[in-house]
DSSP file (Angstrom, degrees, kcal/mol; ACC not computed):
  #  RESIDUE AA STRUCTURE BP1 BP2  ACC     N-H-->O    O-->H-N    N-H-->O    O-->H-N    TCO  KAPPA ALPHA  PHI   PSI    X-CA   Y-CA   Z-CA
    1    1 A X              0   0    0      0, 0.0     2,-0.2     0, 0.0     0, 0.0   0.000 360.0 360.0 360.0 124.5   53.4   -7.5   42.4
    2    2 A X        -     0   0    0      1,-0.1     2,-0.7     2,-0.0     0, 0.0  -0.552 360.0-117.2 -80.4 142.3   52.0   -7.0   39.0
    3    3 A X        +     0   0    0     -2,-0.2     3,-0.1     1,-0.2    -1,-0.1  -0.712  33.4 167.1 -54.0  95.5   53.7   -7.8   35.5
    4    4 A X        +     0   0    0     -2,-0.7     2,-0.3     1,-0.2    -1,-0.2   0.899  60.0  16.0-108.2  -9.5   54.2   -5.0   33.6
    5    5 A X        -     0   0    0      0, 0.0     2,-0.4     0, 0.0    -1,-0.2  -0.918  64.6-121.1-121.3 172.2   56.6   -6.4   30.8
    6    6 A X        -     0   0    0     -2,-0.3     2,-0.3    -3,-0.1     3,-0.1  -0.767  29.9-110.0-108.2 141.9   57.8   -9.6   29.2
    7    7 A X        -     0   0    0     -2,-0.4     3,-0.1     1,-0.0     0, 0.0  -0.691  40.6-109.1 -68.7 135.5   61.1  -10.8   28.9
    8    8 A X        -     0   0    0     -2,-0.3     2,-0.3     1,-0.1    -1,-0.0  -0.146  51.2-112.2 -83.3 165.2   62.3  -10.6   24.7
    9    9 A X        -     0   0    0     -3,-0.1     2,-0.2     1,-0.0    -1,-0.1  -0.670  36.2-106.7 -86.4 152.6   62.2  -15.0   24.0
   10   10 A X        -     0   0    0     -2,-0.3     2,-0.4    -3,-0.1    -1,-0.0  -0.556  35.3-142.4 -91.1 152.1   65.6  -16.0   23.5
   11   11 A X        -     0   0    0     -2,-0.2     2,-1.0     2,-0.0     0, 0.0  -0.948  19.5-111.1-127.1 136.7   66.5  -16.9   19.7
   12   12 A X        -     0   0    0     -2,-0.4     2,-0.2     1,-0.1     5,-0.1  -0.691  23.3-136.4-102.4 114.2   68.6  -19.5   18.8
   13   13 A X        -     0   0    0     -2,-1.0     2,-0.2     4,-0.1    -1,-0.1  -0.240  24.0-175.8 -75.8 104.9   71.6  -18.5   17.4
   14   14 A X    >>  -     0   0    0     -2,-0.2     4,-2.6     1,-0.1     3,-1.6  -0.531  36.0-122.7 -94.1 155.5   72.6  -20.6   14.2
   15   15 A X  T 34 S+     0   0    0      1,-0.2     4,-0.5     2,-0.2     5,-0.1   0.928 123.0  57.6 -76.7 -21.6   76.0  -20.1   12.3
   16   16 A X  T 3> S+     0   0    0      2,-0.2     4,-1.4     3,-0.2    -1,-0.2   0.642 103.6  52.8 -20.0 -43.9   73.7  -19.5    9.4
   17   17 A X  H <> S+     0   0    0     -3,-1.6     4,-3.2     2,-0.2     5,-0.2   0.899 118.2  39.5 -92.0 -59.4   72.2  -16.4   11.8
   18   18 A X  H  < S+     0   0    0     -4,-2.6     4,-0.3     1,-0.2    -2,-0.2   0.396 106.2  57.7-102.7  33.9   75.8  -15.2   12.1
   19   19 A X  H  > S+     0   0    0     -4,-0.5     4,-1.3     2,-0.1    -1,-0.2   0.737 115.7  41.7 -82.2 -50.9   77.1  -15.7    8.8
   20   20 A X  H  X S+     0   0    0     -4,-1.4     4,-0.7     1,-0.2    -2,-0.2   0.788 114.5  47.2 -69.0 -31.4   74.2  -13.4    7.7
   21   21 A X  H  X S+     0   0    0     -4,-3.2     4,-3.3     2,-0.2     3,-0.3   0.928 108.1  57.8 -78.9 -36.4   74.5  -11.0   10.4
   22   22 A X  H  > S+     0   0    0      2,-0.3     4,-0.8    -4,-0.3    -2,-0.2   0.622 104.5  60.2 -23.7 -47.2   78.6  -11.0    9.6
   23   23 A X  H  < S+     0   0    0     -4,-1.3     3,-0.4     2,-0.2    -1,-0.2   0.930 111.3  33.4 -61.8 -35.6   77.5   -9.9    6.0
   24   24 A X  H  < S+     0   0    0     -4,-0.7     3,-0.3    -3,-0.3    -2,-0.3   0.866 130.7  30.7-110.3 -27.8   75.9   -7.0    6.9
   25   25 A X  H >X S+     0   0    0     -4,-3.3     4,-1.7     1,-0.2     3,-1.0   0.218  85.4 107.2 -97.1  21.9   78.2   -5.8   10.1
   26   26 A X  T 3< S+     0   0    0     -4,-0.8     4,-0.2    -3,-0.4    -1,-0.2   0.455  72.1  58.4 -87.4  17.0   81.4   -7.3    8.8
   27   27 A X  T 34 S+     0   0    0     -3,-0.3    -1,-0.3     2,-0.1     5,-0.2   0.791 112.4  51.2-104.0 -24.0   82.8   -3.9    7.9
   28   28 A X  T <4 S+     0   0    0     -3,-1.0    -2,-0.2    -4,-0.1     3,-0.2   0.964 116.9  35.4 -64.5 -61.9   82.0   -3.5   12.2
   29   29 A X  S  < S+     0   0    0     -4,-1.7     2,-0.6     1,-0.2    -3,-0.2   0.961 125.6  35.3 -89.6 -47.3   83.7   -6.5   13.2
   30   30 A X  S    S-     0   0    0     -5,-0.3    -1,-0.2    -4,-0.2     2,-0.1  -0.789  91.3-133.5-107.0 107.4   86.9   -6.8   10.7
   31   31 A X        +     0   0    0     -2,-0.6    -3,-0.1    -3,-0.2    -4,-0.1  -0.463  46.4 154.1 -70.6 127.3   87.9   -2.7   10.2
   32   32 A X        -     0   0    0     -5,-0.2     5,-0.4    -2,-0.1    -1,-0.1  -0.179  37.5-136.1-178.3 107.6   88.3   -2.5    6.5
   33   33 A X    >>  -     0   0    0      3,-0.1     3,-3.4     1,-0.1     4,-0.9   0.155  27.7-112.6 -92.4 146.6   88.0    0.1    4.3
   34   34 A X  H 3> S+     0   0    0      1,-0.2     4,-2.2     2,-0.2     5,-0.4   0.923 119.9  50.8 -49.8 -31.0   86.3    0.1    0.8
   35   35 A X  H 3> S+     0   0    0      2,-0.2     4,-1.8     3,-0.2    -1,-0.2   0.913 103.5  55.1 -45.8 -49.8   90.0    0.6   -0.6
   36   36 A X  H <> S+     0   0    0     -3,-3.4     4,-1.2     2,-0.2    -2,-0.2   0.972 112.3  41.9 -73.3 -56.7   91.7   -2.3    1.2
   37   37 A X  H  X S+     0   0    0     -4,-0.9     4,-1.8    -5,-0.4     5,-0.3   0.744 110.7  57.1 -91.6  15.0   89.3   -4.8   -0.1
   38   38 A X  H  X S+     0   0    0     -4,-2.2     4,-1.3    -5,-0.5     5,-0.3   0.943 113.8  44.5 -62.5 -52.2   89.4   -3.0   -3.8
   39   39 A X  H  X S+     0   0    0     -4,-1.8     4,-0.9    -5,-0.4    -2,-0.2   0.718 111.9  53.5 -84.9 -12.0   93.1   -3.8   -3.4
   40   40 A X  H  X S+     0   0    0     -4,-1.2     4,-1.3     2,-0.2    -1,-0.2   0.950 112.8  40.2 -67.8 -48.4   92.3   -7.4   -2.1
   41   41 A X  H  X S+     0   0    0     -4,-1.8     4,-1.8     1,-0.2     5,-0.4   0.762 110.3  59.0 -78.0 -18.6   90.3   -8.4   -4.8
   42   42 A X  H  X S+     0   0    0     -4,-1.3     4,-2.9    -5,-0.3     3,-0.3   0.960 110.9  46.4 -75.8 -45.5   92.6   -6.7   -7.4
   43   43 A X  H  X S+     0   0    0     -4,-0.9     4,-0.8    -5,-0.3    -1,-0.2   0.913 108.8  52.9 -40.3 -43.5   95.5   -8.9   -6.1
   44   44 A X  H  X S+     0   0    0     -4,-1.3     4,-1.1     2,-0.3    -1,-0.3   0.643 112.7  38.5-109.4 -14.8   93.8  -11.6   -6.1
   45   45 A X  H  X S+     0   0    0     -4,-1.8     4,-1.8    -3,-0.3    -1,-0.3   0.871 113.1  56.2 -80.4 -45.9   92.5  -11.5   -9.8
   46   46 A X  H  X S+     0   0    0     -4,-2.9     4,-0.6    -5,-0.4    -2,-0.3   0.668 109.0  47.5 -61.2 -22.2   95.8  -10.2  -10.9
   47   47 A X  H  X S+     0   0    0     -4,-0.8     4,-3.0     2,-0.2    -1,-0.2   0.728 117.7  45.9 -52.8 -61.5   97.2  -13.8   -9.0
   48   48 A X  H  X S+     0   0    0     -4,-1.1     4,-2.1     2,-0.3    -2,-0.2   0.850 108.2  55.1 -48.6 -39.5   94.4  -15.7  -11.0
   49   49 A X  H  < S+     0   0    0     -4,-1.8     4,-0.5     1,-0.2    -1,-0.2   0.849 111.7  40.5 -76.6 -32.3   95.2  -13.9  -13.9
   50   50 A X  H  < S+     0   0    0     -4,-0.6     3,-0.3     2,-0.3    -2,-0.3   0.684 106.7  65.2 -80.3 -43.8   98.8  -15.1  -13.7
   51   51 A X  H  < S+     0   0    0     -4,-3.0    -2,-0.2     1,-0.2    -1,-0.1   0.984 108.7  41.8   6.6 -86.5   97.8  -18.8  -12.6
   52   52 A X  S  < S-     0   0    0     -4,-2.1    -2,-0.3    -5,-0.2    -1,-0.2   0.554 124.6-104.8 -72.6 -10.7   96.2  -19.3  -16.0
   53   53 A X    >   -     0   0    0     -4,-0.5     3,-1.9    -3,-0.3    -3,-0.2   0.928  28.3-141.8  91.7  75.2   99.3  -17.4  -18.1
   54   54 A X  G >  S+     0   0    0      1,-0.2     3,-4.1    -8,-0.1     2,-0.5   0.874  83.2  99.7 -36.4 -52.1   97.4  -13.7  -19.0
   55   55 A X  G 3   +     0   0    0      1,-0.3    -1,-0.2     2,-0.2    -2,-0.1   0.409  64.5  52.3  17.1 -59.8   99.3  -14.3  -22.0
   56   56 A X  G <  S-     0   0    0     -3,-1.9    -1,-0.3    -2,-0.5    -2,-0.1   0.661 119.4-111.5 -81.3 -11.6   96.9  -15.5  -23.9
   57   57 A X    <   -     0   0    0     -3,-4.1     3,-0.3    -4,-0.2    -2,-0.2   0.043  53.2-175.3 103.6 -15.1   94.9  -12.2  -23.0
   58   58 A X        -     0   0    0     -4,-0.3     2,-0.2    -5,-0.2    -9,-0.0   0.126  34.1 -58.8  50.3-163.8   92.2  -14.0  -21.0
   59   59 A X     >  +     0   0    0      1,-0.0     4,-2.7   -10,-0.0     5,-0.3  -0.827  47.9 171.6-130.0 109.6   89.2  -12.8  -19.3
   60   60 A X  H  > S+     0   0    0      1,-0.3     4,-1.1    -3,-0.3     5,-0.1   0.741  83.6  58.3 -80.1 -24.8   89.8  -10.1  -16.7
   61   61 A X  H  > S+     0   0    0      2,-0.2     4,-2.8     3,-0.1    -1,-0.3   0.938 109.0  45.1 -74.7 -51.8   86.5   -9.2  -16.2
   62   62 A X  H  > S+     0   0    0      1,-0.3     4,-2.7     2,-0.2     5,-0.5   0.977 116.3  54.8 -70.4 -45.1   85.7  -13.4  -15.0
   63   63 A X  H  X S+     0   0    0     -4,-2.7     4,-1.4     1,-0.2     5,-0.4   0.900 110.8  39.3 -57.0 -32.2   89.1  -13.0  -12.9
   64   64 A X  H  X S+     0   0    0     -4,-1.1     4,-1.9    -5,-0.3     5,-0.2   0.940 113.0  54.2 -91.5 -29.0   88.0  -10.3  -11.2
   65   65 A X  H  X S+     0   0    0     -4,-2.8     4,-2.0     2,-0.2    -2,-0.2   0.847 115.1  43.6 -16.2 -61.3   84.2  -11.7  -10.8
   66   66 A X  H  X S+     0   0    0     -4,-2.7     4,-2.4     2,-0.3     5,-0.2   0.819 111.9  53.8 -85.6 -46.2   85.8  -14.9   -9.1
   67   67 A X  H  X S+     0   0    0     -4,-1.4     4,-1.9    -5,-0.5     5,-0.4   0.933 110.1  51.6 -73.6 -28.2   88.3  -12.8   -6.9
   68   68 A X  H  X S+     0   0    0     -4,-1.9     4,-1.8    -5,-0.4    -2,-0.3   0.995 108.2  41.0 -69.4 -57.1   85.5  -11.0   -5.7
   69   69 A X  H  X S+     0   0    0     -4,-2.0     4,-1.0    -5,-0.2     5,-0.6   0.969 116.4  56.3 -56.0 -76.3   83.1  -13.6   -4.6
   70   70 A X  H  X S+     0   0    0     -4,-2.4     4,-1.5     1,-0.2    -2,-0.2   0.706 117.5  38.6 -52.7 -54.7   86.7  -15.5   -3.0
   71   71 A X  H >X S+     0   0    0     -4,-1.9     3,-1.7     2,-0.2     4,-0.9   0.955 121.3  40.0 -29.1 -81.3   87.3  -11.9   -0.9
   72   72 A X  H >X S+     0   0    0     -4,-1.8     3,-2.7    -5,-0.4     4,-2.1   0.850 120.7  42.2 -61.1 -61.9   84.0  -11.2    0.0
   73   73 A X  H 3< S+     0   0    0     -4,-1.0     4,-0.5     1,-0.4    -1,-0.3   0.881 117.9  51.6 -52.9 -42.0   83.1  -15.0    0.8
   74   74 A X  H << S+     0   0    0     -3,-1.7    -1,-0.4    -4,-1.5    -2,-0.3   0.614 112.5  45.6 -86.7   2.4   87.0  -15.0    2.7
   75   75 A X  H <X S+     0   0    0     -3,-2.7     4,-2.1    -4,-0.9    -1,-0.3   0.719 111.2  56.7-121.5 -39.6   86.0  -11.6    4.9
   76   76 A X  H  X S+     0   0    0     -4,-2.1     4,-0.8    -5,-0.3    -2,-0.2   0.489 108.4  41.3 -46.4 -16.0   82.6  -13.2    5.7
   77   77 A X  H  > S+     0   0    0     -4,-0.5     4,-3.0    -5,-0.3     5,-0.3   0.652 109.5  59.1-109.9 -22.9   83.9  -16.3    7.3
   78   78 A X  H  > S+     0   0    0     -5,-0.3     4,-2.5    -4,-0.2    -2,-0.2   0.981 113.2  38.5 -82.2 -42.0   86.6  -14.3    9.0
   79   79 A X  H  X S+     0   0    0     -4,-2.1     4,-2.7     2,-0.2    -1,-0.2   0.878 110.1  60.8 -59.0 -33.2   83.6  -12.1   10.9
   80   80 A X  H  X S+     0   0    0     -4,-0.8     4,-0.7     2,-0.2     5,-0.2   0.935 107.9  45.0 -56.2 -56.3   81.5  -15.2   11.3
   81   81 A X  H  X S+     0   0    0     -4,-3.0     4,-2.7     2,-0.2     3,-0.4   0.853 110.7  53.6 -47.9 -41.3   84.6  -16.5   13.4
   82   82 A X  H  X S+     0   0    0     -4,-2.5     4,-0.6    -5,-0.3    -2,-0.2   0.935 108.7  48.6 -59.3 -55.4   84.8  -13.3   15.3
   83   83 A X  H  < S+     0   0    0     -4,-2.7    -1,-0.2     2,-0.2    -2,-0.2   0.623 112.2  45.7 -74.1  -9.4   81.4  -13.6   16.1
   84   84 A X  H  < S+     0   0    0     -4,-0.7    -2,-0.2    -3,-0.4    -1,-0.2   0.821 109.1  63.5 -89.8 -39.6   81.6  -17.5   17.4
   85   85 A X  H  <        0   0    0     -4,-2.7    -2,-0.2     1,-0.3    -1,-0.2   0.791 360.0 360.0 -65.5  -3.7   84.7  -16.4   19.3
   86   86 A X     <        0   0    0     -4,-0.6    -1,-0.3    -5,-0.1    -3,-0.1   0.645 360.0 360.0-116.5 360.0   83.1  -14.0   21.6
């Protein structure tokens, strides 16, 4: 019986591999729409902003900076878990 293909090599699958892969499908594994996390990260600066006492007027621009990286980072971790559990 002749060979006529190879079997793909198996790759070993790091959480690193599916943190990265997690970036780029997480809108596939956790359904959530460009809206929902505009309204996560707006919470979550407006929460920041209120922490530090807007009062003083702040910087809304560094609060929303900071809530963005903590969203995106916190929706990244949640797909990365989605991908270990199955």
């Amino acid at each position: 019986m002749e060979k006529t293909g190879t079997l793909p090599q198996k790759r070993r699958v790091t959480r690193k591999t599916i943190v990265e892969n997690s970036a780029q499908e997480s809108h596939k594994k956790i359904a959530i729409s460009h809206d929902e996390r505009h309204r996560m990260i707006a919470e979550a600066a407006y929460f920041r902003a209120q922490k530090r006492g807007s009062s003083d007027g702040g910087d809304h621009v560094a609060d929303w900076l900071a809530a963005e990286a903590e969203i995106d980072s916190a929706l990244t971790e949640m797909a990365a878990n989605l991908a270990l559990a199955e």
